[in-house]
N, C-alpha and C positions, 0 to 999 in steps of 0.2 A: 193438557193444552195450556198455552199462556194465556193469561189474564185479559180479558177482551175487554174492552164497554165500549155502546153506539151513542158517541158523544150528542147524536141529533134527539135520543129519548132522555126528554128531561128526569127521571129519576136513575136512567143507567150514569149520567150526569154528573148527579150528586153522589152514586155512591163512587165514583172514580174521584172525585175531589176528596170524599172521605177516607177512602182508602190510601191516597199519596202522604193525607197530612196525616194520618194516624198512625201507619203504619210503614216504619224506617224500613224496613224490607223492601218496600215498595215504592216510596219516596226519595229517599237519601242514595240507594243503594243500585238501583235499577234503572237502565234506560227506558224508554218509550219508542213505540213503532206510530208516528202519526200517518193514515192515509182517507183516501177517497174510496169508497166500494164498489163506484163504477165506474174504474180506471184502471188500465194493466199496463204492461211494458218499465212495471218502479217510475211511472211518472206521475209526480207530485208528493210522493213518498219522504218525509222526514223522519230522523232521528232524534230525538229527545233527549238530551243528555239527565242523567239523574241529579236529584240535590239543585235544580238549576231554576231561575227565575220563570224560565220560559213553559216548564214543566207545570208550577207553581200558577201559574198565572194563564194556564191553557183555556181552558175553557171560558174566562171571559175576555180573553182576544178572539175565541172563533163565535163565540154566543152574547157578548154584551150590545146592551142596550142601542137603539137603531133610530135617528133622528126621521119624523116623518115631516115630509114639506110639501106644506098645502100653497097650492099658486091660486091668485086672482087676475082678471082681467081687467086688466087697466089702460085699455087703448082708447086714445081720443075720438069722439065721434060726432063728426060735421053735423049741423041743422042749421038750414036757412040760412047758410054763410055764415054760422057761429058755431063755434068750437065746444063742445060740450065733452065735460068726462065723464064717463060712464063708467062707475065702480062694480063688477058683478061677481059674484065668485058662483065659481062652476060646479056643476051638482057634485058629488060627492058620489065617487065610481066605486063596484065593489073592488076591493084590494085583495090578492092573494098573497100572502108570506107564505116561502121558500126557505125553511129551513134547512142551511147548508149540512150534509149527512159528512159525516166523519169517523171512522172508528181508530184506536187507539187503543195500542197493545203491549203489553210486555215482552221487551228483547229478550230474547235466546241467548244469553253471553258463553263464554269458556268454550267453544265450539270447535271438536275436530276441522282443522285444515288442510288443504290440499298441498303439493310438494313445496309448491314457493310459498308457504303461507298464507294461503288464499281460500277467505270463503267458500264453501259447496253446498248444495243442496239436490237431494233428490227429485226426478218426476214419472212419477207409475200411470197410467192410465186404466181403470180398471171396470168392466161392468158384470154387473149381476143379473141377468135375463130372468133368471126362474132362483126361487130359496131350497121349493119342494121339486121334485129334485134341485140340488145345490148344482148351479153351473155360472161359473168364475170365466170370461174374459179378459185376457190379460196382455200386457207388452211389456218387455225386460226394461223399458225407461232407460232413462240417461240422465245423466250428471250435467249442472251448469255450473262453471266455474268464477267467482267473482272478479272483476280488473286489477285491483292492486292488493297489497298484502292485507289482511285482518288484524286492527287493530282495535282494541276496545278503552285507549284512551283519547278518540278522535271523534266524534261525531257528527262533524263538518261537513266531510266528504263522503255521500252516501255509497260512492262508487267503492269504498271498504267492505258496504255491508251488504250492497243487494249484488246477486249472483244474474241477474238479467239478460240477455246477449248485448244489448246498446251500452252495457257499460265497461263491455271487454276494448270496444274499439276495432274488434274484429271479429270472424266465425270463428274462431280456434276452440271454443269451447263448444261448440257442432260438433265437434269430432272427438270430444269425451266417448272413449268406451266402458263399457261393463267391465272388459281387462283390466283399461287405466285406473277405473275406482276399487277394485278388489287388489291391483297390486298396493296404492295408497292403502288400503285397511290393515293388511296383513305387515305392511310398512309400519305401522303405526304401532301394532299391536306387537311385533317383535322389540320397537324401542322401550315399549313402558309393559311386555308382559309380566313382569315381577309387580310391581304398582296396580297394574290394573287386578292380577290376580287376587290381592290381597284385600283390594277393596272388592269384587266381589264375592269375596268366601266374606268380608264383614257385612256387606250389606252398604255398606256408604254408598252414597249415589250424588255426592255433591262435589260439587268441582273447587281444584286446587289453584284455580287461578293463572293454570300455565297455557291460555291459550288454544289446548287441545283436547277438551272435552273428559 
């Protein structure tokens, strides 16, 4: 799984601060998935470019320091046809701080694409009723396809990265079939079966940077 941490637990925190600056793998080299954990539909969802200010400098833009402003009561108050000011400050209420929840991920890069270069992702739905006996409900799932071509020198435009249906612009990706993504596979897999063969009779498991996993 990729690299998680829940930026609202102050030591998951520190060690994602430690890990960006220590480590060029994960700094210099890699984007960031920024979101919210209870929000769907890729809204509010940023990209994080690697090596980049913004990345650097994440955590005390969503967690620094918070000005607190205490009011008093300063309204004039009539006696006897005289004008009196009455300086009071008001008790002092219990305060609750709402630490805003965040979590913050490591991108998936090099990723198989769909026919026009476009982002996909899998959705299975699965339940497990009983272990003893073992009994698997299941549905064959379907493919979302993402709105414009995948590129991983862009991180502006999230509509590259998430596969969501709001960002196709239409349902066309409702009508992905289990056909449509097996024919892409075997697509795929006849253009680079000599390359993919090789690396798995070697064991390499790391991508060559061409975009297609």
């Amino acid at each position: 799984l990729p690299e998680t941490y829940r930026l609202s637990d102050p030591d998951d925190r520190a060690r994602f601060d430690t890990a960006i600056q220590n480590d060029r793998r994960l700094g210099q080299f890699r984007p960031w998935v920024l979101k919210k954990p209870s929000v769907n539909s890729g809204r509010g969802v940023e990209i994080i470019p690697p090596d980049s200010s913004k990345l650097y400098g994440l955590t005390d833009e969503l967690y620094g320091a918070r000005k607190t402003i205490h009011k008093t009561n300063n309204k004039p108050k009539k006696t006897n046809n005289k004008t009196k000011t009455k300086t009071t400050t008001k008790k002092k209420q219990p305060t609750t701080t709402t630490t805003p929840k965040y979590i913050v991920q490591s991108y998936v890069c090099n990723e198989l694409t769909w026919f026009g270069g476009e982002k996909f992702d899998l959705r299975f739905f699965w339940s497990v009723p009983s272990v003893d006996p073992l009994i698997v409900l299941y549905q064959d799932g379907y493919a979302r396809v993402g709105g414009s071509r995948y590129n991983e020198t862009n991180f502006e435009s999230t509509g590259q990265h998430l596969t969501n249906h709001k960002f196709r612009g239409d349902d066309s990706d409702e009508h992905v079939t289990n056909q449509d993504l097996w024919k892409r596979v075997r697509e795929f897999y006849r253009q680079h079966e000599a390359r993919l063969s090789k690396r798995l009779a070697s064991g390499d498991g790391d991508g060559d940077g061409d975009g297609d996993g």
